[in-house]
N, C-alpha and C positions, 0 to 999 in steps of 0.2 A: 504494500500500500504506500503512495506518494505520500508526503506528508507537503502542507501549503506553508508557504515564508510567510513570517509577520508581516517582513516590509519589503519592499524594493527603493533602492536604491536609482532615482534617475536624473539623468545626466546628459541631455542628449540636444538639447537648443537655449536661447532665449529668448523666442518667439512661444505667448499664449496660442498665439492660433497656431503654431505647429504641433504644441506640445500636451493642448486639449483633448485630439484625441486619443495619442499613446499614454495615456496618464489616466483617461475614461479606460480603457481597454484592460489597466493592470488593474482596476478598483474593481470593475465586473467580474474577475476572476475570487471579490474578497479579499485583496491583499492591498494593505496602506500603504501612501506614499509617501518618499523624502525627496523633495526635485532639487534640482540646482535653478531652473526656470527663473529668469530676473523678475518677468513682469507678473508672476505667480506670487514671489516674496510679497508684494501690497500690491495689489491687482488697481488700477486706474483706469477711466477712459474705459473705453468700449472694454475693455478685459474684466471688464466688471461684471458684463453678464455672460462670460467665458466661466468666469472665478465660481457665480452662482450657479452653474450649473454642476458644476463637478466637485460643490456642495451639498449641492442635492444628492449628488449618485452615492457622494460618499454616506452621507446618511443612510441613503435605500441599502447599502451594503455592508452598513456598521463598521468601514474603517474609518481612519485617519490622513489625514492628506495635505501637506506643506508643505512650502518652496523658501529654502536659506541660502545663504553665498557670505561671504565676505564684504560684499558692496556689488548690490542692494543685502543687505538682512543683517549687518552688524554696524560697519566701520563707519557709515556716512550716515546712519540713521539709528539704529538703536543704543551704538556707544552715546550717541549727541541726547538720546532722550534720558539716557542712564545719569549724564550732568547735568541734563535740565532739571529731573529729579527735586535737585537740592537748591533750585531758585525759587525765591517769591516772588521775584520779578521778572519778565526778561524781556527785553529791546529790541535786540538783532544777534541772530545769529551767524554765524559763518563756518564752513567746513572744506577742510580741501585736503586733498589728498596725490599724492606724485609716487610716481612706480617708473621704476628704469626697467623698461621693458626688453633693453638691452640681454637682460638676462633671463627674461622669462620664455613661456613657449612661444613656439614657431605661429600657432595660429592666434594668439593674441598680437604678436607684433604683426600679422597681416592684419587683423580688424582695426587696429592703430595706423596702418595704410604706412609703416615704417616701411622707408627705401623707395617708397612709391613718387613716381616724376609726380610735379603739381597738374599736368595734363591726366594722370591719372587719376587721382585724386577727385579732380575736378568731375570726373565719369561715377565715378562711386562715392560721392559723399554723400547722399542722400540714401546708404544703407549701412554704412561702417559709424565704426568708433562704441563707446561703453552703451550698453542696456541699463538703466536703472537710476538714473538718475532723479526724473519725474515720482517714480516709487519711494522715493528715500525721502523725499522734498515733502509728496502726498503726508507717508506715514507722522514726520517730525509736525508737518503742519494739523492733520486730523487729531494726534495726541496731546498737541498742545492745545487745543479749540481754536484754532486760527485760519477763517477762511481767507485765501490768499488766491490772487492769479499767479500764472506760472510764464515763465521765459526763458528761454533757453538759447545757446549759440554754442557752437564748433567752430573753432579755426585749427587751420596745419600750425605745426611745431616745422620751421623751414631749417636743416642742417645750415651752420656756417661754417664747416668744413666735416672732412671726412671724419665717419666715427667707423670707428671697429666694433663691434660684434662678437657674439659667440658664434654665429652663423654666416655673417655675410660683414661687405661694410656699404652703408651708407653715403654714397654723393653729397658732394657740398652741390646745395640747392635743391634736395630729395628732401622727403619729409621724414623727418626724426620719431613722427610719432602726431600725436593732435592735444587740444585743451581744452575742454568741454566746461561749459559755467552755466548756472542755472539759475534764477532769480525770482522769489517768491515776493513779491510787493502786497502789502496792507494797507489800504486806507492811501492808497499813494506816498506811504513809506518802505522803505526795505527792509522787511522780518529776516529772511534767510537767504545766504548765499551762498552758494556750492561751486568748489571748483573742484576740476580731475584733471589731471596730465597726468599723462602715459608719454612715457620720450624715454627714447635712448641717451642714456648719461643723465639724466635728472636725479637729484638725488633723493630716495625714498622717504618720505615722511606721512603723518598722519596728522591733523590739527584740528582741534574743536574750539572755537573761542565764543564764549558767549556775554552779551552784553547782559549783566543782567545785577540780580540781588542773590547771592554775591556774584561776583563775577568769575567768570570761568575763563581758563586758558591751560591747554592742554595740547603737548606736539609729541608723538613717538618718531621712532626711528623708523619706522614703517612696518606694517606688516605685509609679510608675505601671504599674494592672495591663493594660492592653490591649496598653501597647506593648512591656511586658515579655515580653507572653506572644505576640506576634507574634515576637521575636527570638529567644525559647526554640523555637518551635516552627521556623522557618528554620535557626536555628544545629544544631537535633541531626541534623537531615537527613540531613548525610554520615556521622555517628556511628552514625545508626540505619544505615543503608545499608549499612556496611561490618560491621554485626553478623551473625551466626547467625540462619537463620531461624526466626523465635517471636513472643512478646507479651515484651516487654521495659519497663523499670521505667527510671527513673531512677538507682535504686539501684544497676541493674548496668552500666548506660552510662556512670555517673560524670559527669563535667564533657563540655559539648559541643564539636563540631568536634577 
C-alpha cells in the first residue's frame, strides 16, 4: 500500500496564473502545499481571485497551502513588520535591499538581464527583473491599516567597465544587473519606499529604517536569498501543518516552527 506525503514541496515559477493550476492538481490529490510562488506569498490584483480559489479547494480537501521566499515572505516585508511591531508611531518607511548577483545562479542573473546589450534589454523589459515587490508593499501596507497607491519603476544598472564573473564577464556598456523602487504614497505623502538592486559587484546588504516612535534603523550584511528561502520554506512546515485548512499568508502564521 502507497502511503500519501503530508506536503509537497513547490518550486517551479512566479507566475499565479502558471502556478494555479499545478498547485490545484497536488491539493486534489489531498496533499498540502509549501510554494516558493512570489505572487502567492500576499496575492494582489487580479491574483486575488486566483488566491480564493485554491482556498476554497484547499478547504474542500482539508489541506494547507502557502507561498514563502526570502523576498517576497520575509526580508522586504515581514522583517519590516516585525520592527514596526514596537512603534506607536510611524511616518515613512523605507526598505532596500542589494545582492551581487555576481555570485548567485545563472538564471537569476539572466532575469536581472546581466550582460545583456541595452538593445536587448530594451526587447525584454516588460517581463524581467524581481517578482514581489507590489506583494511586500500590499502586505506592510494592509498590516499596518494604511490605504496607499502604488508606483513603481525599473531602470538598467549600465557597467562602466568590464566586470568579471563566476561565469562570464560583462561589457562596459552591458547591463550589470537593474534597480527596481516602488512607492507607496498616502494622502499625497510618502508612507513606504522600497528599493532592490541586483548588480554584479554591489555590495550585499539588507536595510529597514523607519521613521517612527521610536525610530528604527536597521542594515545586515545581506542575506543570502536561496538558502534563506530553503530554511523558510522547511522551517514553516510544521506551522503550516498544524494550521486550519486554507491558503495561508505569512501574515497569519506569524514566525515559523
Amino acid at each position: 500500500m502507497t502511503s500519501r506525503p503530508d506536503i509537497a514541496i513547490h518550486a517551479t515559477t512566479s507566475s499565479l496564473h502558471d502556478a494555479h493550476y499545478q498547485i490545484a492538481q497536488i491539493v486534489r490529490n489531498q496533499i498540502s502545499v509549501i510554494s516558493t510562488c512570489e505572487e502567492l506569498v500576499y496575492p494582489v490584483g487580479n491574483n486575488i481571485r486566483l488566491a480564493k480559489e485554491l482556498d476554497r479547494l484547499a478547504k474542500n480537501y482539508h489541506v494547507q497551502v502557502m507561498a514563502v521566499g526570502v523576498n517576497p515572505g520575509f526580508v522586504m516585508d515581514f522583517m519590516v513588520l516585525a520592527f514596526a511591531g514596537i512603534c506607536t508611531k510611524i511616518k515613512q518607511i523605507r526598505v532596500e535591499r542589494a545582492v551581487d548577483i555576481s555570485k548567485r545562479r545563472e538564471s537569476l542573473q539572466e532575469k536581472m538581464c546581466m550582460g545583456f546589450s541595452l538593445r536587448q534589454f530594451s526587447r525584454v523589459k516588460k517581463n524581467v527583473g524581481h517578482v514581489g515587490l507590489r506583494e511586500s508593499a500590499m502586505m506592510i501596507c494592509d498590516s499596518l491599516n494604511t490605504r496607499a497607491r502604488l508606483s513603481t519603476k525599473t531602470r538598467p544598472i549600465i557597467a562602466s567597465r568590464p566586470i568579471k564573473t563566476n561565469n562570464k564577464i560583462i561589457k562596459s556598456g552591458h547591463l550589470a544587473g537593474l534597480e527596481q523602487r516602488l512607492v507607496a504614497t498616502r494622502k499625497k505623502n510618502r508612507f513606504l519606499e522600497m528599493k532592490l538592486t541586483m548588480c554584479a559587484g554591489v555590495e550585499d546588504f539588507d536595510l529597514v529604517d523607519i521613521d517612527g516612535t521610536p525610530p528604527i534603523h536597521v542594515k545586515t550584511g545581506g542575506m543570502h536569498g536561496d538558502f534563506a528561502t530553503v530554511g523558510l520554506l522547511l522551517n514553516y512546515i510544521p506551522t503550516l501543518l498544524r494550521a486550519k485548512p486554507g491558503l495561508h499568508t505569512v501574515r497569519n502564521l506569524g514566525l515559523p516552527r
